[in-house]
C-alpha positions in Angstrom: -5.2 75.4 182.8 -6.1 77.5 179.8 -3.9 78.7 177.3 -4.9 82.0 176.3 -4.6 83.3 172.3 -4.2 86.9 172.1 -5.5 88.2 168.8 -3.7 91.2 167.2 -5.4 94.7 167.2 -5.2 94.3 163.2 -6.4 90.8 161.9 -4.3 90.6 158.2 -3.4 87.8 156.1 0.4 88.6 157.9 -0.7 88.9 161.3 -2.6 86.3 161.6 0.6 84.3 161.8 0.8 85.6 165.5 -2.3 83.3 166.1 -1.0 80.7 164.2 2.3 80.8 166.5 0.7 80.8 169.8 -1.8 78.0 168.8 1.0 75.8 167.7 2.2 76.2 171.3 -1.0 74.6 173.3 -0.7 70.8 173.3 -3.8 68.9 172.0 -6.5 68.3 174.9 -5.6 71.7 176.9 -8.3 74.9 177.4 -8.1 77.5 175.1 -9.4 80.9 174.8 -9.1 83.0 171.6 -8.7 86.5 173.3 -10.1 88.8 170.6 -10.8 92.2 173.3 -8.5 94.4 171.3 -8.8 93.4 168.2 -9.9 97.1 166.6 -10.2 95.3 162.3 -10.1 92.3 160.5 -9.8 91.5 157.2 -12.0 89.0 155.3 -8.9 86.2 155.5 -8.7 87.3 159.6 -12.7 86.5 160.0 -12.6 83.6 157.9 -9.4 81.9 159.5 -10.5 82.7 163.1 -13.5 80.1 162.3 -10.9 77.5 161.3 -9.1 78.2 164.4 -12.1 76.8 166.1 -11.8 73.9 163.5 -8.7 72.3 164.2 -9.4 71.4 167.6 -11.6 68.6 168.5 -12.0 70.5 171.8 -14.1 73.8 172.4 -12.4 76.8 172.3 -13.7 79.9 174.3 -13.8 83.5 172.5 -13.8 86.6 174.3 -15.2 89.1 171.5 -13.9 92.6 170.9 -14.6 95.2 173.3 -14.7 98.3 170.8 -18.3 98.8 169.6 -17.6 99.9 166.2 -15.3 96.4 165.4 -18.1 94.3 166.8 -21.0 96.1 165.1 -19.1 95.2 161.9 -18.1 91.6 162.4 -21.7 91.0 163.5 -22.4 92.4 160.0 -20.3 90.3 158.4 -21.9 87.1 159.7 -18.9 85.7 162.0 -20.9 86.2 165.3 -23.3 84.0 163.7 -21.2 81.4 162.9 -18.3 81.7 165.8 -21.3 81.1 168.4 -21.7 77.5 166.7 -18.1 76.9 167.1 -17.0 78.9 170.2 -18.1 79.4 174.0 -18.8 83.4 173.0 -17.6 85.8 176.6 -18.5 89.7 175.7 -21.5 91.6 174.4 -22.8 90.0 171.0 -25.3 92.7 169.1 -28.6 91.2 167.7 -27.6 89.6 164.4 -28.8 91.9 161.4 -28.6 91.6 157.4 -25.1 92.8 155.8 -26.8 95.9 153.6 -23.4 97.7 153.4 -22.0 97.5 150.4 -18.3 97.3 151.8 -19.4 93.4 153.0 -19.9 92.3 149.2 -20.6 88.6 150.3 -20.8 87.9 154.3 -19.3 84.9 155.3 -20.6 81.9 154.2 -19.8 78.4 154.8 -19.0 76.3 152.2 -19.3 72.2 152.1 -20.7 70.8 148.8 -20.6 72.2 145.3 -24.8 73.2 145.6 -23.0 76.2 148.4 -20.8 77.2 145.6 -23.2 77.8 143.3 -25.6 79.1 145.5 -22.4 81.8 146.6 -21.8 82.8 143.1 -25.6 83.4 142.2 -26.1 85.6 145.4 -23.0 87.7 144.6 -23.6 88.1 140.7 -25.4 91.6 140.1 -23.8 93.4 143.3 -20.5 92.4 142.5 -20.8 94.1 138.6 -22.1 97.4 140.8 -18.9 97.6 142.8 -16.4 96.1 140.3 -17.0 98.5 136.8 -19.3 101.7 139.2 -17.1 101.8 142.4 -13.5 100.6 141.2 -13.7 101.4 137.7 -12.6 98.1 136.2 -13.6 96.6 132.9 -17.2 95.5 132.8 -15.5 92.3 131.4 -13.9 91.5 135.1 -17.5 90.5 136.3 -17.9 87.0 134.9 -14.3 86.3 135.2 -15.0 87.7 138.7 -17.8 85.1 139.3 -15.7 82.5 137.7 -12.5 83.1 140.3 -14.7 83.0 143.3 -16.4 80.0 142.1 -12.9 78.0 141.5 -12.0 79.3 144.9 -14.3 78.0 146.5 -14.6 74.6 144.6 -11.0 73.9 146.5 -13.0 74.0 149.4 -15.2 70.9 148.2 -13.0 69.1 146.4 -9.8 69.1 148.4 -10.3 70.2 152.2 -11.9 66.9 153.0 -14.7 69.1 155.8 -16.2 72.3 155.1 -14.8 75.6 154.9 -15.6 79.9 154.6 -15.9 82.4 152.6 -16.0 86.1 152.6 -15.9 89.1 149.6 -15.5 92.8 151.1 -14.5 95.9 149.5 -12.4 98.4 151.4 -9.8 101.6 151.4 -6.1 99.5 151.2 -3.9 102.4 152.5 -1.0 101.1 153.2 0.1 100.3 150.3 -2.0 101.3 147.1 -4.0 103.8 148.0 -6.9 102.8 146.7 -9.7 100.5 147.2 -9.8 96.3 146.9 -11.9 93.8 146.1 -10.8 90.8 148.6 -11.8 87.4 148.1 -10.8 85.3 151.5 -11.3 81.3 151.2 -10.4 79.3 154.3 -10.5 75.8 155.8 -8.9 73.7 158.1 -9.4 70.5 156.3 -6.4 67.8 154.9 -4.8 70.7 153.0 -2.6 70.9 149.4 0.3 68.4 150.3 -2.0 65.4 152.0 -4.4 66.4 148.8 -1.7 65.8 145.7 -0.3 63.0 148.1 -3.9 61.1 147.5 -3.3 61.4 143.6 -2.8 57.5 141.9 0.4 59.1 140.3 2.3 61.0 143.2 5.9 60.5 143.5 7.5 61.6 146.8 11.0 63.0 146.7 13.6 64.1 149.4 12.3 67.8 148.7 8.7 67.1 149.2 6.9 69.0 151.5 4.1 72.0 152.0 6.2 74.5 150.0 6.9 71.9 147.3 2.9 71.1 146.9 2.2 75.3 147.3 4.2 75.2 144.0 2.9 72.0 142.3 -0.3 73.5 143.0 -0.4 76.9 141.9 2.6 77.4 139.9 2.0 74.1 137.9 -1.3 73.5 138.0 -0.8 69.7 139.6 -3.9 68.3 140.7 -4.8 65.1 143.0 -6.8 64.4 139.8 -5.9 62.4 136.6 -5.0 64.0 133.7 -7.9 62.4 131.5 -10.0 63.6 134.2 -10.8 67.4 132.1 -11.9 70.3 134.2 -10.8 69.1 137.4 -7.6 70.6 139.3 -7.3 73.8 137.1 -9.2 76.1 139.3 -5.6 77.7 140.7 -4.7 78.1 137.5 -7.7 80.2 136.1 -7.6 82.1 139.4 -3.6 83.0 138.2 -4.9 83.8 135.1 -7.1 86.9 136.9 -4.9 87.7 139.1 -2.6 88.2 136.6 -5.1 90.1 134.5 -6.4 92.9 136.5 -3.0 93.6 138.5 -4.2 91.3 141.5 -2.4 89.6 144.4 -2.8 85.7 145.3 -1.6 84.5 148.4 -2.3 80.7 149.7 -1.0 79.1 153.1 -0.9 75.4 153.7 0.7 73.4 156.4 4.0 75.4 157.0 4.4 77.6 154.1 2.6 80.4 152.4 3.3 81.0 148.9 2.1 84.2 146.7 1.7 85.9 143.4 2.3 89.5 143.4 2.1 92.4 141.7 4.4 95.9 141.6 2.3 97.3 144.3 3.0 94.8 146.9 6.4 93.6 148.8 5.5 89.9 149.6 7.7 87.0 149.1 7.2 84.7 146.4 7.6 81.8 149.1 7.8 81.5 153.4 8.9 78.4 154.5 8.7 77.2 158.2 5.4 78.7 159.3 3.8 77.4 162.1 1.8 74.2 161.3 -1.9 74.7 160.6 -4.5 72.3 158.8 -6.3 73.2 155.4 -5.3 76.1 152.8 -5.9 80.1 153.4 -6.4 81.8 150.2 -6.5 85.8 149.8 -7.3 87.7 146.5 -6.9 91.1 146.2 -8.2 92.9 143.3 -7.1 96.9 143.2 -9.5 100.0 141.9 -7.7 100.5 138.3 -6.8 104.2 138.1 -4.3 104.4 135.0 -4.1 102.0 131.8 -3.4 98.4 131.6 -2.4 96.7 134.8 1.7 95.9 135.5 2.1 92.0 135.2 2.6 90.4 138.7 6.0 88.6 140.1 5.9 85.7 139.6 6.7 83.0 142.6 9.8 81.0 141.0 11.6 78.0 142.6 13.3 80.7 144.8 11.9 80.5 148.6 12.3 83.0 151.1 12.5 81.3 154.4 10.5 83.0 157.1 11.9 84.3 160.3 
């Protein structure tokens, strides 16, 4: 028997949950195929996290690729055809794989498993990214380093807390439901040991009746815990710098982990601060979405309190 995943026509940081759901479903050991044939766009988080689908199962999935020509010319130009074929059985018409020279796909995805990919990401990305950050979305030339610096610490979580390798993917595109306006989007995903079983490794961790995936969402990112010792400089503060930027240029973080998603957002967006519940899934999803700055400075973000929303 095989359990068929039926992937959204709209791949999204929120939607996504649908494949999250259904996957939970399939008990360990059964066929399954990720049935992608009307999926019509995906974001960078929808690419990335479809790879870790094919992660978190010690069997091979199957992967029926999108039937519309246009989504699979630009997946292909992404990189995730390249990749998916080393983790899926592919079914469906795969285009010869070609360069990413649009300048929509800022980074293509890229797999990430020692610190040596992290630097090699950064250096690749460093002179486009100041092109489409201060000529294309008119922000301060000052966001490029910062920039560099966020996408670096991003990724670092990767190395030093998913315990196996993970993705990453940068794209620029038209966000019209909300702003407007274009984004830069900054996906980092893995389906590794995730924030909870990571602080739970720390020498000093302290369990409590409360603790669980929305508890380490908010040690984590909220209060900058780390599985690290405090004497230990420089190590577990990457969440926090990432705040810092987010916070800066009116950004948007979002990070799911285990069975809850937590987020920091700004005027322009309606997420809850915390979503308890969620369908378990291994490793930490990350999102950041920087907007094109029209008007003066940026509104400070929301700020995800102790408050938690629980999800439906």
């Amino acid at each position: 028997m095989t359990s068929v995943i039926s992937v959204p026509p709209s791949l999204d940081e929120h939607s996504f949950e649908q494949v999250f759901e259904q996957l939970a479903t399939v008990p360990e050991g059964e066929k399954i195929l990720v049935d992608a044939r009307h999926a019509r766009w995906a974001s960078p988080y929808g690419l990335t996290a479809l790879l870790c689908v094919a992660q978190s199962r010690a069997d091979r999935m199957g992967f029926a690729v999108p039937e519309h020509a246009d989504t699979v010319s630009y997946w292909s130009r992404t990189g995730f055809f390249r990749h998916a074929a080393e983790l899926y059985d592919l079914h469906g018409t795969v285009p010869r794989a070609r360069d990413a020279l649009e300048s929509d796909v800022l980074l293509e995805i890229t797999p990430i498993t020692k610190s040596d990919d992290v630097h090699g990401v950064v250096g690749r990305i460093q002179h486009k990214a100041a092109d489409i950050l201060h000529g294309q979305l008119n922000l301060d030339t000052a966001i490029t380093g910062a920039f560099g610096m966020t996408l670096s610490e991003s990724c670092q979580n990767i190395v030093e807390h998913a315990g196996l390798g993970g993705w990453v993917a940068v794209q620029t595109y038209k966000y019209s439901r909300r702003l407007g306006r274009r984004v830069v989007v900054i996906a980092v995903c893995d389906a590794g040991v995730g924030f909870r079983k990571s602080l739970e490794s720390s020498p000093g961790h302290r369990r409590s009746d409360r603790w669980d995936d929305a508890m380490a969402l908010e040690d984590a990112v909220l209060r900058a815990v780390s599985r690290f010792r405090h004497g230990d400089k420089g190590r577990g503060q990457g969440l926090a710098g990432i705040r810092r930027f987010v916070g800066r240029w009116d950004g948007k973080l979002s990070v799911r982990s285990g069975t809850a998603r937590i987020a920091i957002t700004p005027e322009w967006d309606e997420d809850v601060p915390m979503t308890e519940g969620l369908p378990f899934f291994p490793g930490a999803q990350m999102q950041v979405t920087i907007p094109e700055r029209l008007g003066d400075a940026p509104v400070r973000p929301r700020s995800a309190g102790a408050s938690r929303a629980r999800s439906r």
